[in-house]
C-alpha positions as CSV (number, residue, x, y, z in Angstrom):
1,X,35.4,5.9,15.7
2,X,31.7,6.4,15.3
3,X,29.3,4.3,14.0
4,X,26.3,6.0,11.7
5,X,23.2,3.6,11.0
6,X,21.0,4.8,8.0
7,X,17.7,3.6,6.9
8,X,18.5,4.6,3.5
9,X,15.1,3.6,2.2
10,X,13.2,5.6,4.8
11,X,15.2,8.5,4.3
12,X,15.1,8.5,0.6
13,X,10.9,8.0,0.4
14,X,9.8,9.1,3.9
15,X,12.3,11.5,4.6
16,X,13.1,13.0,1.0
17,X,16.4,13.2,1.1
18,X,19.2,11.3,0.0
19,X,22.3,10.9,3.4
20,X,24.8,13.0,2.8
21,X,27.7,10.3,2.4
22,X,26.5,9.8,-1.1
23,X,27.6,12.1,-3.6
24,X,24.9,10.5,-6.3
25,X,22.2,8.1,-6.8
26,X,21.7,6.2,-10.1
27,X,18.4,5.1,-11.3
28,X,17.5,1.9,-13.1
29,X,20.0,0.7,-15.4
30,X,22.7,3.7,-14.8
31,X,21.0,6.0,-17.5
32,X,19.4,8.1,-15.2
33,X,21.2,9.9,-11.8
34,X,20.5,12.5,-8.8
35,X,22.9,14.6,-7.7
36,X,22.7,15.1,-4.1
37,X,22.7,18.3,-3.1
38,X,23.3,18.0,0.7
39,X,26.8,16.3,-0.5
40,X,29.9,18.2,0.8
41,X,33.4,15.9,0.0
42,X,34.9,18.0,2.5
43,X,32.4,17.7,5.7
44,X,31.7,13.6,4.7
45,X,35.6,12.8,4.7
46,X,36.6,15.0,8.2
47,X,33.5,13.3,9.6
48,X,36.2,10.1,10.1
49,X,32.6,7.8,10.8
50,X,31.6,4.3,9.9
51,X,28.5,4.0,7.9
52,X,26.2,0.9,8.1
53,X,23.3,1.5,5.9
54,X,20.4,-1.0,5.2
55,X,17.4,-1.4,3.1
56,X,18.9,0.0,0.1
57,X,17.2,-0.9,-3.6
58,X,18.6,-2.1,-6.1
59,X,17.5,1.0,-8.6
60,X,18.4,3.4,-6.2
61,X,21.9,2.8,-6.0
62,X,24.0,5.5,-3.9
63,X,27.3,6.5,-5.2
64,X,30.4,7.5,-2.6
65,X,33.7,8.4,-2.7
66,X,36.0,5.1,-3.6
67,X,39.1,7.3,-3.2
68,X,38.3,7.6,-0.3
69,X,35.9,4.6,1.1
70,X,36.1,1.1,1.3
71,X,32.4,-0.8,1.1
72,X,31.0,-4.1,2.4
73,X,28.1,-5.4,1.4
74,X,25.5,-8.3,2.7
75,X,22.4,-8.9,0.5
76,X,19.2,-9.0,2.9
77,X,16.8,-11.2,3.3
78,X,13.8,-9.2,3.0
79,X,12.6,-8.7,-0.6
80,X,11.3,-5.7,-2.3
81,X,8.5,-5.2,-5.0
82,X,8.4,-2.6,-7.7
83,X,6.1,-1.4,-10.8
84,X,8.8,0.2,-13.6
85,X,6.7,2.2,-15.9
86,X,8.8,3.4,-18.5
87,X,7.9,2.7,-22.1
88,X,3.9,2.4,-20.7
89,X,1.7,5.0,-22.1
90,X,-1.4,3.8,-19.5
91,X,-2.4,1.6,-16.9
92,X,-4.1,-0.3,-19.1
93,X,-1.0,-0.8,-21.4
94,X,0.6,-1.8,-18.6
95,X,-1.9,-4.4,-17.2
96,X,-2.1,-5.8,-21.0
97,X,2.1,-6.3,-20.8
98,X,1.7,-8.1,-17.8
99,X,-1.5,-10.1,-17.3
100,X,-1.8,-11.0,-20.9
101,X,-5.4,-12.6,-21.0
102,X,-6.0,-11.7,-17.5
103,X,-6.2,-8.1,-18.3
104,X,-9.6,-8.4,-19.4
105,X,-10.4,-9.3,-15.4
106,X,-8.8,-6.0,-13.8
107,X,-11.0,-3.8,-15.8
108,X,-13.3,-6.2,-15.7
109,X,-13.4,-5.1,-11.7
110,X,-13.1,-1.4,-12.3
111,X,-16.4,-1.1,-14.6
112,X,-18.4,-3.6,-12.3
113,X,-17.8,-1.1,-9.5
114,X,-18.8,2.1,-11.2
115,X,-21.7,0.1,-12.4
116,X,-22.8,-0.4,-8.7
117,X,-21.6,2.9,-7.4
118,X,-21.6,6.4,-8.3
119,X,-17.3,6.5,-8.4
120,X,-15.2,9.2,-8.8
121,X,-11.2,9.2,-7.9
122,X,-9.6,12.1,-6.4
123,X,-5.4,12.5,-5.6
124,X,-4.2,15.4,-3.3
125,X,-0.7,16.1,-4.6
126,X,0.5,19.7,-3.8
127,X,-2.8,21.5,-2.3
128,X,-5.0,20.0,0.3
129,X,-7.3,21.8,3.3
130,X,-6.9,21.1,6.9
131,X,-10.1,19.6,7.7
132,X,-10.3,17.5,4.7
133,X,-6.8,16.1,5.4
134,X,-8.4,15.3,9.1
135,X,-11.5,13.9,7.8
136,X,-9.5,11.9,5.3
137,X,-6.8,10.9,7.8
138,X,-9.8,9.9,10.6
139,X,-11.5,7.5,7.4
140,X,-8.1,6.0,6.7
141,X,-7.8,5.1,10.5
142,X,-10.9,3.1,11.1
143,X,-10.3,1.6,7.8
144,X,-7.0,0.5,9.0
145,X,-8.6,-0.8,12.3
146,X,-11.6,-2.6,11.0
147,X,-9.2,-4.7,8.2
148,X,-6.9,-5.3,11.0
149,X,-9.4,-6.5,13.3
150,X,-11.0,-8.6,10.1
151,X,-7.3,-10.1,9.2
152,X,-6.6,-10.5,13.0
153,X,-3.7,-8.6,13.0
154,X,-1.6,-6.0,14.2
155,X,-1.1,-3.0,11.6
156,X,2.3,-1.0,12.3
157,X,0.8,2.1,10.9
158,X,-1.6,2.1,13.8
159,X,1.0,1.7,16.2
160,X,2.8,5.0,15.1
161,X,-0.5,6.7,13.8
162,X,-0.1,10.2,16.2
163,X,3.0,10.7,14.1
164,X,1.7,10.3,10.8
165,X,-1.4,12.4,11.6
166,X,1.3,15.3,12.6
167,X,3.6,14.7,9.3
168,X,1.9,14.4,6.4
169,X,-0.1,17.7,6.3
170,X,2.9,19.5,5.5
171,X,4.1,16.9,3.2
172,X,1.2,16.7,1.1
173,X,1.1,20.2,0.4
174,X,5.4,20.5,-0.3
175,X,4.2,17.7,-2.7
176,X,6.6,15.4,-1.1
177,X,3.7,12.9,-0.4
178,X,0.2,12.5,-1.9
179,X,-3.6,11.5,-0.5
180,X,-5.4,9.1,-3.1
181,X,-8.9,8.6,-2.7
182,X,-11.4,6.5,-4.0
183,X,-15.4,7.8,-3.0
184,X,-18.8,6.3,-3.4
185,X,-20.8,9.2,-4.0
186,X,-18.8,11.4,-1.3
187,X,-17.7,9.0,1.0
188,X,-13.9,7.9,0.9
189,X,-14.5,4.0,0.2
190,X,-10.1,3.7,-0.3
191,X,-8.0,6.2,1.3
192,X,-3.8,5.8,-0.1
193,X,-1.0,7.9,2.0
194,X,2.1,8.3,-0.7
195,X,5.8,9.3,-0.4
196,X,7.1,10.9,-3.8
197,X,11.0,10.9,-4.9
198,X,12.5,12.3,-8.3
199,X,9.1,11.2,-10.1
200,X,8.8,7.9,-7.9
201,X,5.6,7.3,-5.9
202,X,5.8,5.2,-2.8
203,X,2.4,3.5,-1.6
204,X,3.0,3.7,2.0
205,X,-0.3,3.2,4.0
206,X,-3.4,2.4,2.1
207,X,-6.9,0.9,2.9
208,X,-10.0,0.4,1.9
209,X,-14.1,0.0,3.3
210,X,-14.1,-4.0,3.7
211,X,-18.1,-3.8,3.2
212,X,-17.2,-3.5,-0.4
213,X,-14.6,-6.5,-0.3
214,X,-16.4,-8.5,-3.6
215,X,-14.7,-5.4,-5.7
216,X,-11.3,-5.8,-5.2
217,X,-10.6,-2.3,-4.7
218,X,-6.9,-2.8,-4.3
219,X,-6.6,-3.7,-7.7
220,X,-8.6,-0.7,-8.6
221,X,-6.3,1.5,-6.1
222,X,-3.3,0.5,-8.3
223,X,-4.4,0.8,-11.5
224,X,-5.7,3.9,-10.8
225,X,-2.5,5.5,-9.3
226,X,-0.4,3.7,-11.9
227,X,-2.5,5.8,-14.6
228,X,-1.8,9.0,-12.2
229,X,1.3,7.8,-12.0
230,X,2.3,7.8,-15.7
231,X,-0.3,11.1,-16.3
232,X,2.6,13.2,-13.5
233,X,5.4,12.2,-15.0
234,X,6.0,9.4,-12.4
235,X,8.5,6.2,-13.8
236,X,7.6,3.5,-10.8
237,X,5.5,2.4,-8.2
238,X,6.8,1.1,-5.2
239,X,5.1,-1.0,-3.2
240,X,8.1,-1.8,-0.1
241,X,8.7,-4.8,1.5
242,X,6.9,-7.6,2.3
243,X,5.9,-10.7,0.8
244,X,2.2,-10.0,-0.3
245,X,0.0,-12.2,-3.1
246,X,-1.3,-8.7,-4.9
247,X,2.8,-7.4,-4.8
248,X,3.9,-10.6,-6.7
249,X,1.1,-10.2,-9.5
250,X,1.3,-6.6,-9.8
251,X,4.8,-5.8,-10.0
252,X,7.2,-6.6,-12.7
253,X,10.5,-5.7,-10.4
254,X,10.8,-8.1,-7.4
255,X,14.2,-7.4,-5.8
256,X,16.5,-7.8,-2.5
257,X,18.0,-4.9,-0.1
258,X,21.3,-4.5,0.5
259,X,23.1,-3.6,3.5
260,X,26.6,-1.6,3.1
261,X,28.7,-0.7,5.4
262,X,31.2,2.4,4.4
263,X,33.8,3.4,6.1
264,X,37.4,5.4,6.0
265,X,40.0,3.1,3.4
266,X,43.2,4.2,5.4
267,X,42.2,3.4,8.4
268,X,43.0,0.0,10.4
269,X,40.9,1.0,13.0
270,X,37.3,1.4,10.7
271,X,38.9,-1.6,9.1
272,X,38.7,-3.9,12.2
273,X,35.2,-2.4,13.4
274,X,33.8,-2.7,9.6
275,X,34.5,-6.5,9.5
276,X,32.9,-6.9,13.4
277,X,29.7,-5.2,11.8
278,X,29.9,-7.4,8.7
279,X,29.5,-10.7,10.9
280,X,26.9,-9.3,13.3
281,X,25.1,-8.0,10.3
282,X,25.0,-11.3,8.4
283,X,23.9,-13.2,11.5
284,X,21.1,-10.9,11.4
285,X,19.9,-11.5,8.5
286,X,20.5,-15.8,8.9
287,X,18.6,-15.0,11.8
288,X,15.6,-13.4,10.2
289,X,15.3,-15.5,7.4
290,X,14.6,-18.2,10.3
291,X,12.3,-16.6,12.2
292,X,10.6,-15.3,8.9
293,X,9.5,-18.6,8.5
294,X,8.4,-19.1,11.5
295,X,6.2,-16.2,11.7
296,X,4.7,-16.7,8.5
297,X,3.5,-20.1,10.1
298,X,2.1,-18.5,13.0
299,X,0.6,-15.5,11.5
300,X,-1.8,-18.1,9.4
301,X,-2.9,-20.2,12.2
302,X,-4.0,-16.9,14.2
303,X,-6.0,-16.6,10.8
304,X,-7.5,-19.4,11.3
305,X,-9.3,-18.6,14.6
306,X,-11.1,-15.6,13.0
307,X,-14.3,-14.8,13.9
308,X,-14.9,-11.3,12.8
309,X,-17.1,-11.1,10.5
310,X,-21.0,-12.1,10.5
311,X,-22.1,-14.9,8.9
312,X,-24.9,-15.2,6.8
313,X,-26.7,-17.6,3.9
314,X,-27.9,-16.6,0.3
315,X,-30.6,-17.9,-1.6
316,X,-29.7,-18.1,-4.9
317,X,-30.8,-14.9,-7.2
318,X,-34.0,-15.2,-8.9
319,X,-36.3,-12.2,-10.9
320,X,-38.0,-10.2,-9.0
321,X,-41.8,-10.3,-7.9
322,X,-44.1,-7.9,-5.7
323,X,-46.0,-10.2,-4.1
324,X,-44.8,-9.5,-0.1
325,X,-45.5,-6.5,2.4
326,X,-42.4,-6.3,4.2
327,X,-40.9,-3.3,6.1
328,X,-38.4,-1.3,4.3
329,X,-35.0,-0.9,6.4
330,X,-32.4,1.8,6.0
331,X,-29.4,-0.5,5.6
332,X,-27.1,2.5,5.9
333,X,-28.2,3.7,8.9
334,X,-26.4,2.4,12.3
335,X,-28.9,0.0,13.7
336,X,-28.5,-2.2,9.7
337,X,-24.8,-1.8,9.2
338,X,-24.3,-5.0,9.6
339,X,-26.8,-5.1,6.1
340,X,-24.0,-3.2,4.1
341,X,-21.7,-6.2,3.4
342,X,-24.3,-8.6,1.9
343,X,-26.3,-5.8,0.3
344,X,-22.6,-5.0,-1.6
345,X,-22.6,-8.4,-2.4
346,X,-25.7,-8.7,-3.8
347,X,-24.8,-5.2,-6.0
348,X,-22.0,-7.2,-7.2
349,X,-23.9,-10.4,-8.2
350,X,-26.5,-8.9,-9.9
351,X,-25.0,-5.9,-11.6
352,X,-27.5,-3.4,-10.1
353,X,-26.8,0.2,-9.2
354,X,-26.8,1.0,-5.6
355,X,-29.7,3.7,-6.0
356,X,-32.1,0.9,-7.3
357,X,-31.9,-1.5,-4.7
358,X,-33.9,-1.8,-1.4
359,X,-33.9,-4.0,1.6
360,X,-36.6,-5.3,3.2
361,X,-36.7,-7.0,6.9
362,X,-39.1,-10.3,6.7
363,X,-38.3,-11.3,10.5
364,X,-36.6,-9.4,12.7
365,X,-36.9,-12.2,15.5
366,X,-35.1,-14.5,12.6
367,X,-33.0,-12.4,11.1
368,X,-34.2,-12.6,7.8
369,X,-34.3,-9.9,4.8
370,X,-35.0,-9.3,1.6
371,X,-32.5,-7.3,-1.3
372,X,-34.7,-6.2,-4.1
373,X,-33.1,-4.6,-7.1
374,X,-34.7,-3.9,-10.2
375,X,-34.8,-7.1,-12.0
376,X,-33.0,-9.5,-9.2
377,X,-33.7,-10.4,-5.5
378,X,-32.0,-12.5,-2.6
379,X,-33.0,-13.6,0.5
380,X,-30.6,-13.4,3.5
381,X,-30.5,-14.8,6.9
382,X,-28.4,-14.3,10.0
């Protein structure tokens, strides 16, 4: 007897489709279901196959054939993290319900960057041109390798990145996955890849320009897509796997995977080789939930040895005067890049808009400069 393993989570989100074995799939609380329409009762029970399928949600439940199935099932260790949006009218509804008299502080963060920046938000859902998808796709990488590199860390996505660079051209435009950007003026400062289900958005790869780190622009990524989100028709956000500080705040459904195996109910044979799978499958998941640990702990001391980023010191702001002749330096150009980060910072601090601020180089031997915006200054050194 064959053995079939599923990634039921990848094939529902990734792939769009939900594996033939399962006749239905019930949403939520059991009020809502899909009916699948690559199900065929005859071709699922002559395919006499054992079924081990993992990373199955708990609001995504598949329905088989009990006639004709028997089930095991191991909870996994690896948790889930959700955004249900039913009942919310908004994102900002939403962000009331669940940061109470923190909500203030998320949109707090939103109008403190489109006081800095001249923002506008854009998601390609259904229609998007080649070489804006490239361009878009090229921003998201060295996004991706610059946060890495910050984090010091390896990023999956990058590992596989010729393959999503092939896929999700076509996907975009079948409207089976979406593009989400975020631009300053007309440069992509967050880039979001998407998967889309039955009005369910998966946020699947997302980054953002690090220079502008004071803004927290994954909070405004989320509460942006949540209001697209809830504006198309969408009833969650997913967010995946993975045990992430911005998951637990945002999300208001935190759940575990389950693992089932299916196979034939009259047979002795799928009986026997569904119980071996059972114990091999369970002393996979003891063994992650060791090693989880583990990993955790050495993921944060590698942390600890990073040195990416430059440092620099502030002087605190003060009003601004006209009494200095220094040269003026074009902090977007290649050569002051490295002036990006702290001139953000400064944005951010003082509340200025990013059109009435200049930088000025004092030493360049020292490494010393001056922001001027209109009614604030700093001084910076290197």
């Amino acid at each position: 007897m064959k053995k079939e393993n599923i990634d039921y989570f990848f094939e529902v989100y990734e792939r769009g489709i939900v594996p033939k074995l399962f006749s239905k799939v019930f949403f939520f609380d059991n009020k809502k279901a899909f009916t699948n329409p690559d199900y065929s009762e005859g071709q699922v029970k002559e395919s006499n196959k054992m079924y081990s399928i993992f990373f199955i949600p708990d609001y995504l439940k598949p329905s088989f054939d009990k006639t004709f199935f028997s089930s095991k099932r191991i909870h996994q260790f690896f948790k889930g993290y959700a955004i249900f949006l039913e009942g919310f009218a908004s994102a900002d509804a939403y962000v009331k319900n669940r940061f109470r008299s923190n909500a203030k502080g998320i949109r707090r963060r939103i109008k403190r960057l489109e006081s800095c920046f001249t923002i506008s938000y854009k998601t390609f859902y259904g229609d998007i041109e080649k070489e804006e998808y490239d361009f878009l796709m090229e921003r998201l990488q060295k996004m991706l390798v610059r946060r890495f590199e910050q984090r010091n860390d390896t990023s999956q996505s990058l590992t596989q990145w010729d393959r999503y660079q092939k896929m999700y051209f076509s996907l975009i435009n079948e409207k089976k996955a979406s593009l989400f950007v975020v631009y300053s003026n007309d440069q992509p400062i967050v880039v979001s890849l998407n998967h889309h289900f039955q009005g369910k958005l998966f946020s699947a790869i997302s980054s953002y320009d690090i220079d502008y780190g004071k803004f927290s622009l994954g909070s405004v990524e989320i509460f942006k897509k949540l209001d697209w989100c809830i504006a198309n028709n969408h009833d969650s956000y997913e967010m995946g796997m993975g045990d992430l500080s911005y998951k637990r705040e945002w999300c208001n459904h935190i759940y575990h995977f389950e693992h089932q195996i299916i196979y034939p109910k009259k047979s002795f044979l799928a009986s026997i080789k569904a119980n071996i799978e059972y114990l091999k499958v369970s002393l996979k998941e003891f063994v992650f939930k060791i090693a989880y640990v583990r990993y955790k702990k050495f993921k944060a001391s590698r942390k600890k040895d990073n040195n990416f980023e430059i440092s620099y010191t502030t002087s605190p702001l003060e009003e601004v005067t006209k009494d200095f002749e220094y040269s003026l330096v074009d902090y977007t150009d290649e050569e002051y890049s490295f002036l990006r980060k702290p001139t953000f910072d400064f944005l951010y601090s003082a509340i200025e808009h990013v059109t009435k601020v200049k930088v000025f180089e004092v030493s360049k031997t020292e490494k010393r400069y001056l922001i001027v915006g209109e009614s604030k200054m700093q001084k910076i050194t290197f």
